[in-house]
C-alpha positions as CSV (number, residue, x, y, z in Angstrom):
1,X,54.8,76.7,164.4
2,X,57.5,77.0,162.1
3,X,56.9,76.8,158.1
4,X,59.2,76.6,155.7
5,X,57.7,77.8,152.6
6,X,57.7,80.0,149.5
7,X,55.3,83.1,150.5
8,X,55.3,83.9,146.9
9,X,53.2,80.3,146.3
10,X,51.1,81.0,148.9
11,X,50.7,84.8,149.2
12,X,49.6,87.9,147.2
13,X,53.4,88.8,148.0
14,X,52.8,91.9,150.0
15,X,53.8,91.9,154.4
16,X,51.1,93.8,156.1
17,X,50.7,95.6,159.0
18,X,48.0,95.6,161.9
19,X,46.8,99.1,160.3
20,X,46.7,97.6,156.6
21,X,43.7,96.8,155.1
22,X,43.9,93.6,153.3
23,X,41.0,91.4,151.2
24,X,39.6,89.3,154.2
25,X,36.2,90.3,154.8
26,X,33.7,87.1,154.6
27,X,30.3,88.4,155.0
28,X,30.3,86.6,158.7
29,X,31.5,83.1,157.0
30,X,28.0,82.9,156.3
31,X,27.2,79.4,154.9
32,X,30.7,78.0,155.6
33,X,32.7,76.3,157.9
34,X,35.1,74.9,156.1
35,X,38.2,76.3,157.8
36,X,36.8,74.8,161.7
37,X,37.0,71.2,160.0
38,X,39.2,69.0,158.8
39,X,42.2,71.3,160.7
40,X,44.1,68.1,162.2
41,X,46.0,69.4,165.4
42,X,47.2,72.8,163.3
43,X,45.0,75.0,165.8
44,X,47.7,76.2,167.9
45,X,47.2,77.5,171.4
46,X,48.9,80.5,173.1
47,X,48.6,81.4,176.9
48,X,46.6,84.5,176.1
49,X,43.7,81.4,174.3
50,X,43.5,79.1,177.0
51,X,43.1,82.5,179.6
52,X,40.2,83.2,177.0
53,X,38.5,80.1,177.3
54,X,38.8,79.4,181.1
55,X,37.7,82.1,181.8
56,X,34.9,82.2,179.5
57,X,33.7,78.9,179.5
58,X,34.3,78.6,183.5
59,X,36.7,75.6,183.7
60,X,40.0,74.8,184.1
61,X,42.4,74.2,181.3
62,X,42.6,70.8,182.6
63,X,39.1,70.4,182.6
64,X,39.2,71.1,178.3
65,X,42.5,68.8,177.7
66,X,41.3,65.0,175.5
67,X,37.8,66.9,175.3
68,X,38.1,69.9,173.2
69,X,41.9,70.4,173.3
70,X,44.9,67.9,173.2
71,X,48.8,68.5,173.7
72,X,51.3,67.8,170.4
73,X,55.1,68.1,169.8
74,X,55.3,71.9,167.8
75,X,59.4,72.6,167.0
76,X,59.9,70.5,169.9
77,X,58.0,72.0,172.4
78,X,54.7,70.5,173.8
79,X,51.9,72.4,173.2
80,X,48.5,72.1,173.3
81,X,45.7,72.9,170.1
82,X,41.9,72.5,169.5
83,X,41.3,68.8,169.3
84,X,38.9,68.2,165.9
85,X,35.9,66.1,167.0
86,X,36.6,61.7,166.3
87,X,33.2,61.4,164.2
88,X,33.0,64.5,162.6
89,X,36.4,66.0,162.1
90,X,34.9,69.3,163.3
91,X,36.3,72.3,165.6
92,X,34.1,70.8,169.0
93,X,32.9,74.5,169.4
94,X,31.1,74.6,166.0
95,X,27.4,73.8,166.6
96,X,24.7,72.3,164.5
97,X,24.7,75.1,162.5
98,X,28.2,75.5,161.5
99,X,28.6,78.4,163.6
100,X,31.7,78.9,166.3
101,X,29.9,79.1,169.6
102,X,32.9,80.5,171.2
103,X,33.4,83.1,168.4
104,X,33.5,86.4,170.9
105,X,36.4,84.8,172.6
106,X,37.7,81.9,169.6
107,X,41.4,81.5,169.6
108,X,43.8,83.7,168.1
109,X,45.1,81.4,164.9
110,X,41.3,81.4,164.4
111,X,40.7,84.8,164.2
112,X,44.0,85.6,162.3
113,X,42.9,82.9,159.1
114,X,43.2,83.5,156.2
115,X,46.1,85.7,157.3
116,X,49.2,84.2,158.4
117,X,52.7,86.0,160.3
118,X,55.5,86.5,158.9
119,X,58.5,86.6,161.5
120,X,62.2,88.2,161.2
121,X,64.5,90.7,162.9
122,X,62.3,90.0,166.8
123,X,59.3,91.1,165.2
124,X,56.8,90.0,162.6
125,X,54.8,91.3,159.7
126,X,50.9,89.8,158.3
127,X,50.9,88.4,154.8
128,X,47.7,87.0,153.3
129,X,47.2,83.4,152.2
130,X,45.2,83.2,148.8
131,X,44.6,79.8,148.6
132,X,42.8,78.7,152.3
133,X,39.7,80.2,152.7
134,X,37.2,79.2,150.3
135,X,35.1,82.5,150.4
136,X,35.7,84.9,147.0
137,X,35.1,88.2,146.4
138,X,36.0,89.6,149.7
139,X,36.5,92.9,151.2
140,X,39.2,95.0,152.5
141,X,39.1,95.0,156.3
142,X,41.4,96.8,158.5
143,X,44.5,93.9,159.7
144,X,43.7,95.0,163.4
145,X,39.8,94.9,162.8
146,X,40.0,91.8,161.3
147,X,41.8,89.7,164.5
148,X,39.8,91.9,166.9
149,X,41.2,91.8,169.7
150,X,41.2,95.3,172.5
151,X,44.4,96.7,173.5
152,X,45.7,95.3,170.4
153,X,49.3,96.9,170.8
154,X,49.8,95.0,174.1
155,X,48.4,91.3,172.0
156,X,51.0,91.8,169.4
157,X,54.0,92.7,171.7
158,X,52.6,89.6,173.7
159,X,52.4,87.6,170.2
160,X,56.4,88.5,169.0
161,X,57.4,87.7,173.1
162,X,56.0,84.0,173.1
163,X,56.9,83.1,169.3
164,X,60.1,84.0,170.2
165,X,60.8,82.3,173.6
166,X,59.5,79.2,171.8
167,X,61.6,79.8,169.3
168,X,65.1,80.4,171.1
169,X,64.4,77.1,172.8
170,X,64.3,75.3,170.0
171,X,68.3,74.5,169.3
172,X,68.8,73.7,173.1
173,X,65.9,71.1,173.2
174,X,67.6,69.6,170.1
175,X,71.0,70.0,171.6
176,X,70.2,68.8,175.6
177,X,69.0,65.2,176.3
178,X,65.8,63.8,176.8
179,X,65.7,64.5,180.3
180,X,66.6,67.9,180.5
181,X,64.0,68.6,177.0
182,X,61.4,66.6,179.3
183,X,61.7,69.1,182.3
184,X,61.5,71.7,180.2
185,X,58.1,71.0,178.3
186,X,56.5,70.5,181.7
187,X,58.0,74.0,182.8
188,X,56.2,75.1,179.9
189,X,52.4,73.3,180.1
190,X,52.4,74.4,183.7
191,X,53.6,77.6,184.2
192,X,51.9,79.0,180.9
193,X,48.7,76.8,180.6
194,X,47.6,74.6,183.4
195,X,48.4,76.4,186.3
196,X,45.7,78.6,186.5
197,X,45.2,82.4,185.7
198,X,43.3,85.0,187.6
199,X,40.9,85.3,185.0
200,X,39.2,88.6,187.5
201,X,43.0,90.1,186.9
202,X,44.7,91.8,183.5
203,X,46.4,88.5,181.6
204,X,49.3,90.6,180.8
205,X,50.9,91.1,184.1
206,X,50.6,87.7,184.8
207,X,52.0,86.3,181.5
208,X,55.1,88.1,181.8
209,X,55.4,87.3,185.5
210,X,55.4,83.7,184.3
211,X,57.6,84.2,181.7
212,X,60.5,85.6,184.1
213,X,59.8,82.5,186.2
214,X,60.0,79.8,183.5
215,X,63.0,81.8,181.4
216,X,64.9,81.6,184.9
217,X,63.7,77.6,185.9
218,X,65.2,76.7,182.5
219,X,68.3,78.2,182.6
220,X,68.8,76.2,185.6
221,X,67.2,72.9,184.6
């Protein structure tokens, strides 16, 4: 999702990296949920979440979509995000509690708050937002830590490749018409998110298989 914005009005100014240590750390969010509610449709989702989820939860992605997800337009593209409950306005995987019952395996916007990305140059950098999460006095926590995901070298090449293929379609979805734009996001919600993944099998491989496929389809389309 692109945001135009000053990062000097939002930001202690500095870019990170994944080896940084930066002021994030929450004691465990204890006593607050305030960043799982009220989030609209701002929850992104990559490829790498819904694998996540299907394959920890033990459905489909189709299964989760008007439930606990829903698709939106994002810089043109269709994409889908965590769906906040009707009555509540709450993540649907916070329990009574306000704790995440998917936390071991939560998305990856969700595990990157209150740090945000900053992207340039094919690549991007971690800056910290000082005005979202309502927690003070917090403590320095390695960048990497922090998201916690393994093989954390692979994630963030996987995280620049997908920003960026969104991203370059962006001016040909705005320049094609409606038919073309149309084929396009359905390339997109199936190859990368309802058709399903070997969740027994390394989501890598599989990704960039997909994303060969789908960069191909839609220079053809």
């Amino acid at each position: 999702m692109n945001r135009y914005i000053d990062l000097s009005e939002i930001s202690d100014g500095k870019r990170y990296t994944s080896k940084d240590l930066v002021k994030v750390g929450c004691d465990d969010c204890r006593g607050c949920s305030a960043c799982c509610e009220s989030m609209a449709d701002t929850i992104i989702l990559d490829p790498f979440d819904l694998y996540n989820l299907t394959k920890e939860l033990r459905i489909p992605a189709a299964a989760l979509l008007h439930h606990q997800i829903d698709l939106s337009v994002v810089d043109g593209v269709i994409l889908p995000h965590m769906k906040m409950a009707d009555s509540t306005n709450r993540c649907p995987f916070l329990d009574g509690n306000g704790r995440c019952s998917i936390h071991h395996f939560r998305p990856g916007l969700c595990r990157l708050f209150p740090l945000g990305r900053y992207y340039e140059n094919r690549s991007f950098s971690y800056f910290l937002q000082i005005k979202e999460c309502k927690k003070s006095n917090r403590t320095k926590v390695k960048v990497q830590k922090w998201i916690g995901i393994a093989d954390f070298e692979r994630y963030e090449t996987f995280i620049g490749d997908w920003h960026y293929f969104l991203k370059d379609l962006q001016k040909p979805l705005a320049e094609h018409d409606g038919k073309w734009a149309k084929n396009v996001n359905m390339e997109i919600l199936q190859q990368f998110f309802f058709i399903p993944y070997d969740t027994c099998q390394d989501f890598y491989p599989q990704f960039y298989e997909r994303l060969n496929t789908s960069s191909h389809h839609i220079q053809i389309l």
